[in-house]
C-alpha positions in Angstrom: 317.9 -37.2 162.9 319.3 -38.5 166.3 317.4 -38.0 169.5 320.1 -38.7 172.1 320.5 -36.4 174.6 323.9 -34.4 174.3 326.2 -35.8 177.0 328.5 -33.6 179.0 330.1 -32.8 182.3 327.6 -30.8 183.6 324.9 -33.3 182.8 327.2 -35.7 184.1 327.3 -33.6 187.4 323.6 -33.4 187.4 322.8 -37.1 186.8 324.9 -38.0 189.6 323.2 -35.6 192.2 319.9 -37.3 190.7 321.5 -40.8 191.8 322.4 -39.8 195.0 319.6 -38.0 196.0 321.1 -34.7 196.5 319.1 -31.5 196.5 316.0 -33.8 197.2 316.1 -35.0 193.6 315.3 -30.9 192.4 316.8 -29.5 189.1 316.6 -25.7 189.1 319.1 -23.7 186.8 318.7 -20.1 186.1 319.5 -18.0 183.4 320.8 -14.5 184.8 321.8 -11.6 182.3 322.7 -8.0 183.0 319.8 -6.2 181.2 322.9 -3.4 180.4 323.4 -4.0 176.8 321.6 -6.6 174.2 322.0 -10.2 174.3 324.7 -12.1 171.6 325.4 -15.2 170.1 327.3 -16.2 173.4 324.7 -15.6 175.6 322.5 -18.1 173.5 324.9 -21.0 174.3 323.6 -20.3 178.1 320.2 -19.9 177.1 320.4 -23.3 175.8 322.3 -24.8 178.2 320.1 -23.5 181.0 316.7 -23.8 179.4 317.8 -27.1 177.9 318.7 -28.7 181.0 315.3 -27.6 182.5 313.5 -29.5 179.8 315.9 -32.2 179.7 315.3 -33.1 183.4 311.6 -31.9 183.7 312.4 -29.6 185.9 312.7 -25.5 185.4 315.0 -22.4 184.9 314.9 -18.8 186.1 315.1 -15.8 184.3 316.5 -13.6 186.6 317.9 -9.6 185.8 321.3 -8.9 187.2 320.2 -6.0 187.8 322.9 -3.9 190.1 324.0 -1.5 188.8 321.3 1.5 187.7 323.7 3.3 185.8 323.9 1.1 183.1 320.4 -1.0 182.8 316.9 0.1 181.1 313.7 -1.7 180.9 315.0 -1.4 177.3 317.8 -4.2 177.5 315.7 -5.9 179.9 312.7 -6.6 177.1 314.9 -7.3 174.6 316.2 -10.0 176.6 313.0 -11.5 177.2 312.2 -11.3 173.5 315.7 -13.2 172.9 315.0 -16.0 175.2 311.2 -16.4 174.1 312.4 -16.4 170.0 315.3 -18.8 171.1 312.3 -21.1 171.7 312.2 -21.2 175.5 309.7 -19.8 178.6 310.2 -19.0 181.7 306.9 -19.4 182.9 306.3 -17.7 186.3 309.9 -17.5 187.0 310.8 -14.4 186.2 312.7 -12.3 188.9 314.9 -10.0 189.4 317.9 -9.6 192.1 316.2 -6.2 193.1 313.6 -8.0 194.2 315.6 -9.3 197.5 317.4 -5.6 198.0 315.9 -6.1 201.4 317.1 -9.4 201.7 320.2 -8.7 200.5 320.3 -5.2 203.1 319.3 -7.8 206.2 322.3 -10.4 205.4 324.8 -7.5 204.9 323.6 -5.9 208.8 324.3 -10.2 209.4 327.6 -10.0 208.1 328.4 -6.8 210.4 327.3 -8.3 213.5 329.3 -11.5 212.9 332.5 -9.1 212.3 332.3 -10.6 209.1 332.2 -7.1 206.7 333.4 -3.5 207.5 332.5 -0.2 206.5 335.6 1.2 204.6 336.5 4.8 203.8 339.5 4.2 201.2 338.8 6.2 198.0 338.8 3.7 195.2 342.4 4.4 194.3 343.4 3.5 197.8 341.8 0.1 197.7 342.7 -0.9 194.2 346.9 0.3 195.9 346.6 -1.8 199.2 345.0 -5.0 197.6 348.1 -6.4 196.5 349.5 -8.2 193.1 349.3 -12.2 192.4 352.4 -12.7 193.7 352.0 -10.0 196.7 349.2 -9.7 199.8 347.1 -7.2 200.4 347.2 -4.5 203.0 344.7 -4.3 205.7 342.4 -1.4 205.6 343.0 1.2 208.4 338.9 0.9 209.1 339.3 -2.7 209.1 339.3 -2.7 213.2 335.9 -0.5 213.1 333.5 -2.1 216.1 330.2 -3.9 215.0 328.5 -0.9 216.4 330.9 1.9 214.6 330.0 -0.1 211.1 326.0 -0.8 211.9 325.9 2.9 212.3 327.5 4.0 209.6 326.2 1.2 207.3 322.7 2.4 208.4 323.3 6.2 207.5 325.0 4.7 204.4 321.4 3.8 203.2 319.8 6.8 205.1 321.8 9.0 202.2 323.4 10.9 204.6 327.0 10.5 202.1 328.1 11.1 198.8 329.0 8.9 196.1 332.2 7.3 197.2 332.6 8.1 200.8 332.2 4.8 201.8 332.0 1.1 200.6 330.9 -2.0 202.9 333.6 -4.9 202.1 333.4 -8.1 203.7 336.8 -9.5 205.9 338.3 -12.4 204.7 341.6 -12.1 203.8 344.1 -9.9 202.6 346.7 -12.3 202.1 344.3 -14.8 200.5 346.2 -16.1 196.9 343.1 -15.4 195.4 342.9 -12.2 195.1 338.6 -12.2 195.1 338.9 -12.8 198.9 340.9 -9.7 200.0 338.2 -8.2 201.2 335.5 -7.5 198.7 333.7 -4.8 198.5 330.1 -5.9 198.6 328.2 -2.6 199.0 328.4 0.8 197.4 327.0 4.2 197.5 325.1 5.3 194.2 322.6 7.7 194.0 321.1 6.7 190.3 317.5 6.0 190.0 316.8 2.4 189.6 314.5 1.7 186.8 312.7 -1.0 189.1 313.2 0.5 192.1 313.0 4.1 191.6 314.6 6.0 194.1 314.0 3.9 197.1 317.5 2.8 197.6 321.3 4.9 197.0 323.4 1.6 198.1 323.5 -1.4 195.8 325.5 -4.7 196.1 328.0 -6.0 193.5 327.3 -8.7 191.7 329.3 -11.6 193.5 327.6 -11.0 196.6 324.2 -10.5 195.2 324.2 -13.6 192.9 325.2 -16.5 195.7 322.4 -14.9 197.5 319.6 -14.7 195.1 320.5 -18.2 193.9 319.7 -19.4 197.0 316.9 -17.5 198.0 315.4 -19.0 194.5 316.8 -22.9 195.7 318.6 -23.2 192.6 320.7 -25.9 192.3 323.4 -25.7 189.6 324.9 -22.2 188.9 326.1 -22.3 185.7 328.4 -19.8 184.6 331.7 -19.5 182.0 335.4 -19.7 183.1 336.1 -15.8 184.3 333.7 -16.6 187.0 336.2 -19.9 188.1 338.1 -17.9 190.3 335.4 -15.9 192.3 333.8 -19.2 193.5 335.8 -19.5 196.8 333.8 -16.0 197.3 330.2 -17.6 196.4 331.1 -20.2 198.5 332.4 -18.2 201.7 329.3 -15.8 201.5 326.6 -18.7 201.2 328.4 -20.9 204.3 329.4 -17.8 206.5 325.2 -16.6 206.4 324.6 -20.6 206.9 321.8 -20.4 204.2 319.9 -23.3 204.1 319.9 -23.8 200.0 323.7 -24.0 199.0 323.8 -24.5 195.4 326.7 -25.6 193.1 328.5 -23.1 190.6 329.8 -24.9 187.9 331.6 -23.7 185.2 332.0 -23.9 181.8 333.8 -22.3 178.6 332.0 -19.1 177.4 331.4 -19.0 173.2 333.8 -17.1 171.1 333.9 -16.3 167.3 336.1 -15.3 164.6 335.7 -12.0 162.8 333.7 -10.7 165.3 333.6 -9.5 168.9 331.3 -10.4 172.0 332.1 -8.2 174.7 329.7 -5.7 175.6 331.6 -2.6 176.1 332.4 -2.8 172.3 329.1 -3.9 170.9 327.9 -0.6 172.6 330.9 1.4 171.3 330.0 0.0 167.7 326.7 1.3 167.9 327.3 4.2 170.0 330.5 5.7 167.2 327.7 4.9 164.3 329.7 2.2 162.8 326.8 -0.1 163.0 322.9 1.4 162.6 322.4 -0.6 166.5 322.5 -3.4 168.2 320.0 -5.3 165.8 322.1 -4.7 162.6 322.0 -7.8 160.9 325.7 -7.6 161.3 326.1 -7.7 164.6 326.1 -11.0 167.0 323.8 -9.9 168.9 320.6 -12.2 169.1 318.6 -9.4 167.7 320.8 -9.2 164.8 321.3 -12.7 164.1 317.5 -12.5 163.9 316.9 -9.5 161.7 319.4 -11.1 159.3 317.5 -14.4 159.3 318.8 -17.1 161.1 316.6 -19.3 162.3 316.2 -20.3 166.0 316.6 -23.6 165.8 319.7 -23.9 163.9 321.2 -21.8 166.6 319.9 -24.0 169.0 321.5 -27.0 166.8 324.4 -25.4 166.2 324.7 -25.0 170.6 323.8 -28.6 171.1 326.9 -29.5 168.5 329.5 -27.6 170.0 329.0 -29.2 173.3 329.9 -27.8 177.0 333.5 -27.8 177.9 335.7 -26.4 180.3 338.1 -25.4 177.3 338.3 -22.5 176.1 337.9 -22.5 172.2 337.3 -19.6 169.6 333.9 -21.0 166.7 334.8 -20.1 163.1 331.7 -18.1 162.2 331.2 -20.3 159.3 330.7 -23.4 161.4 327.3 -21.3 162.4 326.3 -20.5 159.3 327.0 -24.1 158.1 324.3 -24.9 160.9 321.9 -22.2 159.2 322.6 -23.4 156.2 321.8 -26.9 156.8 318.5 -26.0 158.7 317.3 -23.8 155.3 318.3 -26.1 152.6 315.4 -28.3 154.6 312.6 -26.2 155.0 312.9 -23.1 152.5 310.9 -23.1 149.7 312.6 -21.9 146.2 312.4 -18.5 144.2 314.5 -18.0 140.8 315.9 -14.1 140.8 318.3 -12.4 138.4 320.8 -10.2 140.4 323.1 -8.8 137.2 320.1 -8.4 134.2 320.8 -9.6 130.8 317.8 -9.2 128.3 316.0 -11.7 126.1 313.9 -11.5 123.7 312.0 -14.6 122.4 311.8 -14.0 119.2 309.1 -17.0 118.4 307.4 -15.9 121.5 303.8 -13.8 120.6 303.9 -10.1 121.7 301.2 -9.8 124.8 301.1 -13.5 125.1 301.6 -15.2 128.7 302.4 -18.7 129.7 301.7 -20.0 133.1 304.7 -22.8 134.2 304.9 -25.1 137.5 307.7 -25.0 139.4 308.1 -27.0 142.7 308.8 -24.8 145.6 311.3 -27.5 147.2 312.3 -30.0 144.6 313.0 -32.7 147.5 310.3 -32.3 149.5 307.0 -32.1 147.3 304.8 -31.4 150.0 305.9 -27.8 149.8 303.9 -28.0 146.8 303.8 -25.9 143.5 303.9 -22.3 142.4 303.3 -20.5 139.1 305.9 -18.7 137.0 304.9 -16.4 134.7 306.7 -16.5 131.0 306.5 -13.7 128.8 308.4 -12.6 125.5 310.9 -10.6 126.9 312.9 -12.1 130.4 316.4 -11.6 132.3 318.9 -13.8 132.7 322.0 -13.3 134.2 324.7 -12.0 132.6 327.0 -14.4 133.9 325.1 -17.0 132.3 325.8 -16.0 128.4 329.8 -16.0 126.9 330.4 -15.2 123.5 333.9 -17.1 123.5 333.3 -19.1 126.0 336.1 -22.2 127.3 334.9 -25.7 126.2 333.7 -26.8 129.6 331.3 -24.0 129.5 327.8 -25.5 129.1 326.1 -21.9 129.6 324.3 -19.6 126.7 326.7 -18.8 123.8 326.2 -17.7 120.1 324.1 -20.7 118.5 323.9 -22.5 121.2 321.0 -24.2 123.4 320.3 -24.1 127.1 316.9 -24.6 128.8 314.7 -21.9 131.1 314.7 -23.2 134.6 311.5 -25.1 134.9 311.3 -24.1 131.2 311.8 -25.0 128.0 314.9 -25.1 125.5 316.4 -21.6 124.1 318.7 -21.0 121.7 321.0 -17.7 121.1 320.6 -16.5 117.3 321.6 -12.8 118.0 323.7 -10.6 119.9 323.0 -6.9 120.6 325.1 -3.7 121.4 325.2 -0.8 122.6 326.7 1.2 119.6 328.5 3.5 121.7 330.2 1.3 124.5 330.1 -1.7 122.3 328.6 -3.5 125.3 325.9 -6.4 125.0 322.3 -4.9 125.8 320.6 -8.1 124.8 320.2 -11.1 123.0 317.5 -12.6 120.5 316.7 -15.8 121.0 314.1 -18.6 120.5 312.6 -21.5 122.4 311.4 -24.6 121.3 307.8 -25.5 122.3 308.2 -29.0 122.5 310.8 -28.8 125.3 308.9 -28.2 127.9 309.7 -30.9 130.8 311.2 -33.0 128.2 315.1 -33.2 126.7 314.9 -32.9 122.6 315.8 -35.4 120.8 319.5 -35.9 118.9 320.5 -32.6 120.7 322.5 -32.4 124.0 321.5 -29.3 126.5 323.2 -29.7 129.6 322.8 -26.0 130.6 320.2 -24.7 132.6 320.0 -20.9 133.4 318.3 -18.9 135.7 316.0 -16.3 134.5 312.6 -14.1 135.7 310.1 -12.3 133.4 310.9 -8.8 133.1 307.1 -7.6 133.1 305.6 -10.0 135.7 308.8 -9.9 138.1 309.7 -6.7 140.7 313.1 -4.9 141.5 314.1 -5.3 144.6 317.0 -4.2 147.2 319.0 -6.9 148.7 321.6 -6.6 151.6 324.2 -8.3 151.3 326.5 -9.3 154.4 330.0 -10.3 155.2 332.3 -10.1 158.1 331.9 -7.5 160.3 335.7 -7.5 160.5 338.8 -8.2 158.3 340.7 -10.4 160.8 340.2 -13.3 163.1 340.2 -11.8 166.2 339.9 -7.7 165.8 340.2 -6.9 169.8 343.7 -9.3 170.2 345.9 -6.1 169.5 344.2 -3.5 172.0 347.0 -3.9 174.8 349.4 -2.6 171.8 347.2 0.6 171.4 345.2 -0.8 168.3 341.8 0.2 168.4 339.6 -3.1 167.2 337.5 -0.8 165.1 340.9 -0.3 163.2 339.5 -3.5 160.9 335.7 -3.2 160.7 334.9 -4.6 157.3 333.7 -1.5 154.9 332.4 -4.1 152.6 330.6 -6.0 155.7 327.5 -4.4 154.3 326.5 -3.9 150.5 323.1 -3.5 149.2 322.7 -5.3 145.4 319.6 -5.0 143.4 317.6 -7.9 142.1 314.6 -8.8 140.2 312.7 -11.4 142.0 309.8 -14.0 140.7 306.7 -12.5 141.5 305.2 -14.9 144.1 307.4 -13.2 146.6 305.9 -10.0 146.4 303.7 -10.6 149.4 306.5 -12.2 151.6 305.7 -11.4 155.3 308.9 -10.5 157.5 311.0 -13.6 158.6 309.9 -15.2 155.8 312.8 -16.8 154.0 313.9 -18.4 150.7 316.4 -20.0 148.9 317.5 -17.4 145.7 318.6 -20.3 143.4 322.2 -20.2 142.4 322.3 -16.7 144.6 322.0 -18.2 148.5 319.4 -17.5 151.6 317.4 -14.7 151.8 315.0 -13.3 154.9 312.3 -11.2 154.2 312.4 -8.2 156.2 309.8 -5.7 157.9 310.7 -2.8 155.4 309.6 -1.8 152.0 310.6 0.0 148.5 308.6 3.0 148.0 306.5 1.4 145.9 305.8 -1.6 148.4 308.2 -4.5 147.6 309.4 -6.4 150.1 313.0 -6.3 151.2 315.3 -9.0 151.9 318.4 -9.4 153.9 321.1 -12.3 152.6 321.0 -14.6 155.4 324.3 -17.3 154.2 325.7 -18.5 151.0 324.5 -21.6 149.3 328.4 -22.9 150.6 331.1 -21.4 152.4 333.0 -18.6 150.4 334.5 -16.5 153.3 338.4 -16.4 151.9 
């Protein structure tokens, strides 16, 4: 396993700025969600990026809530996000903030930003400004209150916090430009009037600032350095920029930014996450379908292959859609390592050993890794009368077949040497109930002599094994990219996957009747499995299929 450090053009960026001195030598990123929704697979690429920077440089990274707008956050979204960031491996120690925290702050530089004739108090309805702002290729029309005096829009700013208006009566934009080409800088409303409780800040406050002028400002009011951030936010720099240089703050730090993470068969934006839970068509945002880094969990990925797969798909400044089964190779390749193995049958055939005593019970080793023998041992239980699967006996079968047939030989995993001497039926349906077989004592660890068994088959004893439910997961939709055809009128919930979820019963070895939850294992020949926090009725564990043993996504 390498230990070089990833190499990219942010650390390129930040190794320079080390070289030269800049910031006084400081690293400080910041990690800076919307606690409106839960987080996904996307948001752990900046989790890593952020975090992993911080450790990289020995230096440290924020988490700071976004949180601006009352009407959509909870302290709900906001723990879950903590829990996300601490299972993803990373702390924030005592850096935790919020950009309520500087409402004050942020109130004080607004009344700045008046006094310099730098923002107005506007009294365009919403559909007015979103009419007089212009297109890309035309300018924007000046406000008819962009002339207000200093004293007209301190006094009306003032009474805008004093509650003394309504929702929407007024907005406080700053003046910049209105025939800027980027459209960001025609005048941006920075300020508006809300009266939603705030679930830090109660009722204390009914204006709130947007986002682009409340995060240049908290980022410096924290001194961080680099503000990362993906490509939508390229544009609305020049606005970061002119906010932090008109208020002359004394920390001016750099937004960089990079290409966000996007996936196949499966969508990241917010707004429909919510509307999958919200219409039922998920059971919430932790369904173990869902990207989100609750679900991911519950389904049994492990944190560091998502942190793996992060560091292998680099930082760019292209934008590029992941084939979901590059992550799951990552998962995969992280639990062949370090899960131990269980034998299960999924589709029961029945055995009986014939030369086997009635009652009788033999205790067998298996290895619970067979690579890595410090994983050590565990005991299989054989008894007279087993399951195999059903896949794994043919009574015509095609010569390259090296399973169970009529009269022929294959060995019990870990096991010894069976042969097939009888075939049973039901005598109505004519289908094949069991089969009556015998083993040869002398096989046990060892190939017989002058006969050729090449087949090995996977099997559990019926009395000293426990049925199980297993979930079974697959794409959560039936196309690449489900949202591409929305601007036609076609709903992306027009091709969620009704097969994305099936639940298949198993019998399972019985050492993995005490599994804990997040507890996983390879199911020989079957794939990955995650123990979850729910049980059967009668107290067996249930497991969730994490990924395949390969890729078989068609």
């Amino acid at each position: 396993m390498t230990t070089e450090q990833p190499t990219d053009f942010i650390r390129n960026i930040i190794k320079e700025d080390l070289r030269t001195g800049k910031n006084g030598g400081a690293v400080v990123t910041r990690f800076p969600p919307e606690p409106n929704g839960y987080l996904h697979i996307g948001h752990a690429k900046s989790i890593c990026l952020n975090f992993g920077l911080a450790q990289e440089f020995n230096s440290r990274c924020h988490l700071r809530f976004d949180d601006t707008n009352p009407e959509k956050e909870s302290d709900e979204y906001k723990n879950s996000i903590k829990t996300d960031v601490h299972w993803l491996g990373f702390d924030w120690g005592p850096h935790l903030y919020h950009a309520s925290d500087y409402f004050e702050q942020l109130y004080e530089y607004a009344l700045q930003f008046i006094r310099m004739g730098k923002a107005y108090v506007c009294s365009l309805s919403a559909e007015e400004m979103r009419t007089t702002r212009g297109t890309l290729s035309e300018p924007g029309q000046n406000s008819p209150y962009r002339d207000r005096t200093v004293e007209e829009n301190l006094d009306l700013f003032q009474r805008m916090r004093a509650r003394e208006f309504p929702d929407g009566a007024h907005v406080l934009r700053a003046k910049i430009d209105m025939a800027s080409g980027n459209v960001n800088l025609r005048d941006p409303v920075i300020y508006r009037i809300r009266h939603v409780e705030h679930h830090q800040t109660g009722n204390t406050w009914c204006i709130y600032p947007m986002y682009d002028y409340t995060h240049c400002v908290s980022d410096a009011l924290e001194g961080i350095t680099h503000s990362l951030c993906t490509l939508e936010f390229e544009d609305h720099r020049p606005l970061y920029d002119w906010c932090l240089e008109t208020l002359k703050t004394p920390c001016h730090p750099q937004q960089i930014e990079f290409a966000r993470l996007e996936f196949t068969y499966t969508v990241t934006s917010k707004r429909r996450l919510k509307q999958l839970v919200e219409e039922n068509w998920v059971s919430g945002w932790a369904d173990p379908r869902m990207p989100t880094i609750q679900g991911i969990r519950k389904r049994g990925f492990p944190p560091s292959a998502i942190r793996k797969f992060c560091e292998m798909i680099g930082v760019s400044k292209k934008k590029t859609t992941i084939e979901m089964s590059v992550l799951e190779g990552c998962v995969r390749d992280e639990l062949n390592d370090t899960t131990p193995r269980v034998l299960s049958v999924l589709d029961p055939l029945k055995v009986v050993l014939l030369n086997f005593p009635e009652g009788k019970t033999e205790i067998l080793q298996a290895p619970n890794h067979p690579q890595n023998p410090e994983f050590g041992k565990r005991d299989l239980v054989l008894t007279r009368e087993i399951y195999i699967e059903r896949e794994d006996f043919m009574e015509d079968p095609p010569k390259d077949y090296f399973r169970l047939r009529p009269g022929g030989e294959v060995r019990l995993r870990y096991g010894y040497v069976m042969r097939c001497d009888k075939v049973i039926r039901d005598p109505q349906t004519g289908v094949i109930t069991e089969l009556h077989c015998e083993y040869d004592p002398a096989t046990l660890g060892v190939n017989p002599v002058g006969r050729k068994v090449k087949g090995v088959v996977q099997w559990v004893s019926i009395e000293h094994s426990f049925t199980t439910p297993l979930r079974m997961y697959d794409r959560l939709f039936t196309v690449p990219e489900p949202a591409s055809r929305e601007k036609e009128g076609v709903p992306f919930t027009q091709f969620f996957n009704s097969d994305s979820l099936r639940v298949q019963e198993a019998h399972v070895e019985s050492s993995l009747r005490q599994a804990t939850p997040e507890s996983r294992f390879q199911f020989e020949r079957h794939g990955y499995f995650c123990c979850t926090d729910e049980r059967t009725p009668d107290g067996n564990p249930i497991f969730n299929k994490i990924v395949s043993l390969r890729d078989g996504w068609k």
